[in-house]
N, C-alpha and C positions, 0 to 999 in steps of 0.2 A: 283561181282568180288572181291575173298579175295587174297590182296598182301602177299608173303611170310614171315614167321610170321621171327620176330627178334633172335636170338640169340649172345651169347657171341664172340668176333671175329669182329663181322659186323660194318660197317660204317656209323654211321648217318651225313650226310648233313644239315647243318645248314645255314638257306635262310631266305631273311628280304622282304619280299614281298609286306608289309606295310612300317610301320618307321625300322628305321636303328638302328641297333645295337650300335651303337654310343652315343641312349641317354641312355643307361645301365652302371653302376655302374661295374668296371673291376672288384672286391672284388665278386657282381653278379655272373659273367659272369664263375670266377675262381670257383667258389663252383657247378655252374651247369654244367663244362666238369669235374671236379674231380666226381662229382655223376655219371655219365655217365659213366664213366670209371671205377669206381669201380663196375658196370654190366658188364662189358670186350668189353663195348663198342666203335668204334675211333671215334672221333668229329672233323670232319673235315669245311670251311666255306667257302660259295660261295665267289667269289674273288667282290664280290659289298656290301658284308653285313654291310659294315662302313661307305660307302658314303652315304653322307646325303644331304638334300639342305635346302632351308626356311622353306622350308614343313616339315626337319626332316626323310625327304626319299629321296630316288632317284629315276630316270628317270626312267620310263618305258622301256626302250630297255634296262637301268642293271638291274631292277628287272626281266625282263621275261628273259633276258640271266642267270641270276642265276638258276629259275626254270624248265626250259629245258636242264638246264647242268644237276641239279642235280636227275633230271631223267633218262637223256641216260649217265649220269656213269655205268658203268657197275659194279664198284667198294661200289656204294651207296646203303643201305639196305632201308634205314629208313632218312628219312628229317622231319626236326622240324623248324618252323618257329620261326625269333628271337622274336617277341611282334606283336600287333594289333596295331590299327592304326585308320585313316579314309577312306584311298584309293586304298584296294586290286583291286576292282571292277574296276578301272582302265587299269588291266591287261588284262581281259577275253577276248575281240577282241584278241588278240594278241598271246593268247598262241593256243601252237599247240595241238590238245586234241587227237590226233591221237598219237605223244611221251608219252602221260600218257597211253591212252588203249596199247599200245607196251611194257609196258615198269612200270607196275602196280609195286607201292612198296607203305611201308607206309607214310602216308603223316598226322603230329598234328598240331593243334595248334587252335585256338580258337579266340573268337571277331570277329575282320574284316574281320578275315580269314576264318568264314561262308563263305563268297562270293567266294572266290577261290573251299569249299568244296561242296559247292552247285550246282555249276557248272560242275568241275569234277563229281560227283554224274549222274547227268543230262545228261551230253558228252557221260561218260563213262562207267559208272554203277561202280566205283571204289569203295570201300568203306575205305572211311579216319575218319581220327580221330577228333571229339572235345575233345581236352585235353591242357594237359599242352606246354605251347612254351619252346623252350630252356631257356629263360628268365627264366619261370615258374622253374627250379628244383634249382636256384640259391636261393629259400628262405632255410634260416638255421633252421629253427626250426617249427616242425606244420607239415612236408613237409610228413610223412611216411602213411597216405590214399591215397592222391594223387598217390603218387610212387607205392603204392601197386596194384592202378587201372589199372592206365598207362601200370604196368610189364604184370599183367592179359588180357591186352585188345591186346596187340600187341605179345606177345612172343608165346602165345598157340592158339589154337580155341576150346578149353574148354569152358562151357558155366558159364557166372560171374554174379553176382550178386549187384548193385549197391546199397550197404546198409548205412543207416545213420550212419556219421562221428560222434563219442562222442562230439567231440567238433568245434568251427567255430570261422574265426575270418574276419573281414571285417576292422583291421587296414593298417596302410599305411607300410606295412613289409619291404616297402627297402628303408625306409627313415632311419630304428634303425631297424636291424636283432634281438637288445636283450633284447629292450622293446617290446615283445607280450602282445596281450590282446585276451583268448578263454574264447569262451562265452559256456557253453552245450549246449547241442541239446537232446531235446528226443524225437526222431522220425523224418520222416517226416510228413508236414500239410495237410489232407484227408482233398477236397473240396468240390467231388460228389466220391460214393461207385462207385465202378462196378468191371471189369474184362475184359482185351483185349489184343489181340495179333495184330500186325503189323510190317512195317520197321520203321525206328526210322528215322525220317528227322530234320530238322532247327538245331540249336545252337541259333545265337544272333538274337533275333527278329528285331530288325530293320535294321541290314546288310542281312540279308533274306529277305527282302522286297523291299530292292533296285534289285533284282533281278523280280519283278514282270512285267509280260509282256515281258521279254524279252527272248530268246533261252535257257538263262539257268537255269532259273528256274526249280526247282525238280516238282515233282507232289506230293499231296497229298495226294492223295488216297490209301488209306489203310494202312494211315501211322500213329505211333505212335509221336506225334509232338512233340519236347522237346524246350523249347523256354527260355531265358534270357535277362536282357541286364544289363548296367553297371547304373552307380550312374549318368548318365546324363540323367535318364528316371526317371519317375515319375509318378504318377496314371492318367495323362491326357495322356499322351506322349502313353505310356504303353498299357492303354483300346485302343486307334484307333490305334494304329499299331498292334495290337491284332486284332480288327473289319476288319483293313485294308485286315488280311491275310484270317480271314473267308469269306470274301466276295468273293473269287477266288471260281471260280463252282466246283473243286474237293474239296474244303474245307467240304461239306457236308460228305465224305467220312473217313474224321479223325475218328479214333477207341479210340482215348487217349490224355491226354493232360498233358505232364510233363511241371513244370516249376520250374528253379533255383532259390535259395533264395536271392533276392535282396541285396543290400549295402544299409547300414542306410541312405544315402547322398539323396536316391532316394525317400525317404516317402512312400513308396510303402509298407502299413504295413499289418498283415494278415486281420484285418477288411476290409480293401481298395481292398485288394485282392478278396476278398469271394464275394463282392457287384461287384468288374466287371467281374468275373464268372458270375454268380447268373443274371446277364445282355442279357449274349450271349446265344440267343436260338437256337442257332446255335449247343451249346456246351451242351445241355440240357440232349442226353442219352448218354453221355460220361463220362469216368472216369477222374478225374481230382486232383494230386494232389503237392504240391506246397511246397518249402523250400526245392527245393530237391539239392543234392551234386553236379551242376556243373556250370560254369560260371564264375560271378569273386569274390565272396567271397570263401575264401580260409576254407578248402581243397576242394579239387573239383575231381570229377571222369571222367573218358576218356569215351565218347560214341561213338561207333564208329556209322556212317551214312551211312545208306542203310544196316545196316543190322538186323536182327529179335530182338524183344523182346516181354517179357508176362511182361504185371503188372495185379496186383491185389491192391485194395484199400478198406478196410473192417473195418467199426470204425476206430482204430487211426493205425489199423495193416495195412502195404506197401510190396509190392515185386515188385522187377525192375529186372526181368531176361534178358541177353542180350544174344543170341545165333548166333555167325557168320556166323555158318556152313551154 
């Protein structure tokens, strides 16, 4: 189920479904509704997006009263969540998956917020977006792959191609918007050849995995996997929550294997990488290939989940086609 694509005009809803908007920098916050708006877009905010508590979020009855408002709007195009977190998974008892299949629009954001889209996915057959949060368009400079994705993946259903960013950067961008540091990239890292078509399922590998065993879990069969996580994983953490996900009995049915390119914090290096591929025989006639554009080293591309893609992976040559239709 493709929600109605975005245009000039429309309303995006902005929802803290994780942590609250609150520990965002206003200078942030200000640069990511003026970009919004200069696509003719309105930025409107659920009425809980700033309450916070110890945790740095609020209460379960105001995060899901936010996210079923800003579905049965009639008024809402497009909802963007403010940042990740720890505790979207929190919600899923709660929410009503019958207001989303009623009531399909687009729905970004990425990390935690795997577990809200893997779910939806699952309930619904909705296809949302890993991409950038609200948070995410407030970075000042670096920001124009990203935004290029993002426009591509939600405005049209033209078929995109997720091609390697010139350049990458994995500094702390909203501590100093004007000290950047980009690194080149050439290419993405081919780790097994092949060629495969599938649905494109996960984001953050280990918020996908708190969904195991439970109702909402997607399936994976015949699915192209796309998997990351942040600078708190590292090559142990990394390989078994990796083991953890092949060991699901549709896991033998995986056609592909994309993965985001790490944050240095994580030691997850391409040596480190190749040896726990190279491990999983699970993953033995599958394509497989790694440092790709999305997650949280910045720029990053919008995938949307549950819906088609072809890759091909040939010596150091890549193609990531994603087709909604």
């Amino acid at each position: 189920m493709l929600a109605e694509r975005l245009k000039p005009g429309d309303e995006i809803r902005v929802i803290a479904p994780s942590r609250s908007m609150a520990i965002i920098k206003g200078e942030q916050l200000r640069i990511a509704q003026e970009r919004l708006n200069q696509f003719g877009f309105t930025v409107t905010f659920g009425k809980n997006t700033e309450v916070h508590d110890e945790f740095f979020s609020s209460s379960i009855v105001e995060r899901v009263e936010d996210f079923h408002e800003a579905f049965t709007d009639p008024n809402v195009k497009g909802i963007l969540t403010v940042i990740g977190g720890y505790n979207a998974n929190q919600l899923l008892k709660y929410i009503d998956f019958e207001i989303i299949k009623n009531n399909p629009k687009i729905f970004c954001g990425f990390s935690d917020i795997t577990a809200l889209q893997g779910a939806i996915y699952r309930k619904t057959g909705l296809i949302t977006y890993s991409g950038p949060h609200f948070s995410s368009f407030g970075v000042k400079n670096g920001f124009e792959y990203t935004l290029e994705s993002f426009i591509n993946a939600v405005t049209n259903d033209a078929p995109y191609e997720i091609v390697p960013s010139s350049h990458w950067s994995d500094d702390p961008w909203y501590l100093d918007q004007e000290d950047r540091q980009f690194i080149e990239q050439d290419g993405y890292m081919v780790i097994q050849e092949g060629e495969a078509e599938g649905v494109l399922i996960c984001g953050n590998l280990c918020t996908l995995n708190l969904l195991q065993g439970t109702e909402f879990m997607p399936s994976l069969k015949g699915s192209i996997l796309f998997i990351e996580d942040d600078e708190e994983s590292h090559p142990l953490t990394f390989d078994r929550d990796l083991q953890s996900l092949l060991h699901l009995p549709d896991a033998q049915c995986i056609q592909a294997l994309l993965i985001g390119r790490f944050q240095k914090n994580s030691q997850v290096t391409e040596e480190a990488l190749r040896k726990i591929i190279a491990s999983k025989n699970e993953l033995k006639r599958v394509p497989v290939i790694g440092n790709v554009n999305f997650g949280h080293v910045h720029p990053f591309a919008t995938i949307p989940i549950g819906a088609k893609a072809q890759i091909s992976a040939q010596g150091s040559d890549t193609e990531i086609w994603i087709d909604q239709k």
